[in-house]
N, C-alpha and C positions, 0 to 999 in steps of 0.2 A: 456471337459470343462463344469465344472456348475454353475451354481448359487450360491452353499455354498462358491464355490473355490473364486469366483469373490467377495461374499461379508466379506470373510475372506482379501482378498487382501484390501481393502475399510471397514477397521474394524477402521482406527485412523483419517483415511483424505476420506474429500469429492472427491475432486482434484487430480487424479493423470497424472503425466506425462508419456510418452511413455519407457524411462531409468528406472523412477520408478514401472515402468509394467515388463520389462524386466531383471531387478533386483533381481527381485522375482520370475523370472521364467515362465513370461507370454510373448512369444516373439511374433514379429509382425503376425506371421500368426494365433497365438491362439489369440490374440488382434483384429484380423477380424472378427475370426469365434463367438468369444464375443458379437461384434458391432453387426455382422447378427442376432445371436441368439436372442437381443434384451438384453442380459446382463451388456452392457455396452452402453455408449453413446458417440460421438464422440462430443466435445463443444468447439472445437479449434483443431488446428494443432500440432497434439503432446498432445493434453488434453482430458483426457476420465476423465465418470463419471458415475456412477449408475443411472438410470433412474430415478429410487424412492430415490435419492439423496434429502437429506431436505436443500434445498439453502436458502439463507439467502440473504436480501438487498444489503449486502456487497459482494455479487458474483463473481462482473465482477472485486472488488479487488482480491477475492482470485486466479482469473482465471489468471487474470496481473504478481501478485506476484510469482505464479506457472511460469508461462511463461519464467519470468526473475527473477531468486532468486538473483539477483545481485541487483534489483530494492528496494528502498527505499519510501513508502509511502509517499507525500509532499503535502504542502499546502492544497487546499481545503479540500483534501481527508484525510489528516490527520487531518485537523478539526475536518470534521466530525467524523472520528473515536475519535476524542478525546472530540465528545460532547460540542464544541466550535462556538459559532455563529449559523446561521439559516441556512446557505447553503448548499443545495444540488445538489452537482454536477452533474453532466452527463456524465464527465468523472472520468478516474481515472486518479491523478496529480501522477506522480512518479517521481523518479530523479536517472538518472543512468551517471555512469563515462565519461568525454567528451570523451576518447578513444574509450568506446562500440560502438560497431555494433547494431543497432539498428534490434531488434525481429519484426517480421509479427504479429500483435497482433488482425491482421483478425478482427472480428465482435467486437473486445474489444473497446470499445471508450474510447481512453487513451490521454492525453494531459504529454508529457515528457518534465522537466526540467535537461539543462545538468549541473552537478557540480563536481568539484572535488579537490583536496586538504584536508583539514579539514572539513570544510564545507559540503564533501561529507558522513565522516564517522562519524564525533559527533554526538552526542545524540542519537540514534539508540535505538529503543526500539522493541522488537520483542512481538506481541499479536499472540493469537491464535485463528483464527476463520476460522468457518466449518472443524477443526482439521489441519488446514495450519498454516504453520509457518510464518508471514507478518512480513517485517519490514517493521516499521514507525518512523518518527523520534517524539521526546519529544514535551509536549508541548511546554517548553519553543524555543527547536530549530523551532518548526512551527511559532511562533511568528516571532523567528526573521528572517526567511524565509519570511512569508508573507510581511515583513517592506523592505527586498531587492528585492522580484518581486512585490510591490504595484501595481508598472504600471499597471502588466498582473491579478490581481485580484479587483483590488478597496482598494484605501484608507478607506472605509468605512466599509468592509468587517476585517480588519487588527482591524481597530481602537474596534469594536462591541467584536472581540475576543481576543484583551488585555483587554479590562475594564471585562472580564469575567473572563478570568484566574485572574486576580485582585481579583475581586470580591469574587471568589469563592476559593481562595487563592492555587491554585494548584501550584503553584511555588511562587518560592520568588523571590524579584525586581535583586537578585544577580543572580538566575540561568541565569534570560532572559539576564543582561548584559551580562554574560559570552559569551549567546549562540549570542548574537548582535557583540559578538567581532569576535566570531570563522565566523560570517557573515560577518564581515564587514559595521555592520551599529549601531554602539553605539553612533555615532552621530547625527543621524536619528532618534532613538529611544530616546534617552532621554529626550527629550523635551514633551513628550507625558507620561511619567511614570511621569516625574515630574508634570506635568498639576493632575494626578490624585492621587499623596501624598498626 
């Protein structure tokens, strides 16, 4: 095992998983002798990384997303990724299917929203950062996410990032309807897009 081998494996993603190590031919006892060497790092249950991995603010997303590829970016977190409002969370907001078994997400500070139906797979957008594949959902579907769990974030926080995607016109008044129907809350919503016509 060497270092070329290891940083060939870790040529497209910061991130990888223990299947994705094993994939490629690196099985769980060369995956030790790795971690010993100091070639690899262990940063979760199942999650290795390059030591001299260049991480990024949005880490403990890509660690989450790795964790659970079934996981969908939400609310805060997808604000933030979407450059919306001032918030910055401390966790990561995900949303996975009310059936899943919920992952050990260990040192990851994650706060899970369950959904499912339409509402679970619309608007999905997948970004790529630290070479990981993350979904998130749209801006418009985080809008009208935030407008159905206001309780658990703040009206204040919801209302700061419509008047922003407004402002800065990253959707149009019809995408957020669409995404407020596929929520359930176009009656909620509307009264606050009309206030800012």
């Amino acid at each position: 095992m060497t270092e070329q081998t290891i940083q060939h494996l870790f040529r497209d993603s910061e991130v990888m998983r223990t299947a994705e190590l094993e994939a490629a031919g690196l099985y769980r006892v060369k995956i030790a002798q790795a971690v010993n060497a100091g070639f690899l790092e262990k940063v979760g249950r199942g999650l290795y990384q390059r030591p001299e991995s260049a991480i990024s603010q949005n880490h403990s997303i890509v660690l989450a997303a790795k964790k659970s590829p079934k996981a969908v970016m939400c609310l805060l977190t997808a604000l933030r990724l979407h450059n919306l409002g001032t918030q910055m969370p401390h966790e990561v907001w995900l949303s996975l299917p009310k059936s899943n078994w919920t992952p050990n997400y260990e040192h990851i500070p994650v706060r899970i929203v369950w959904m499912s139906g339409k509402a679970l797979y619309w608007g999905i957008e997948t970004h790529n950062i630290e070479g990981v594949q993350v979904k998130i959902y749209s801006a418009a579907k985080t809008i009208a996410d935030c407008f159905k769990f206001r309780n658990q974030i703040g009206l204040d926080v919801v209302i700061e990032a419509l008047k922003q995607v407004r402002e800065e016109k990253r959707c149009s008044i019809d995408q957020i309807m669409e995404a407020a129907r596929v929520c359930r809350v176009g009656k909620v919503i509307t009264p606050y897009l009309e206030a800012m016509v």
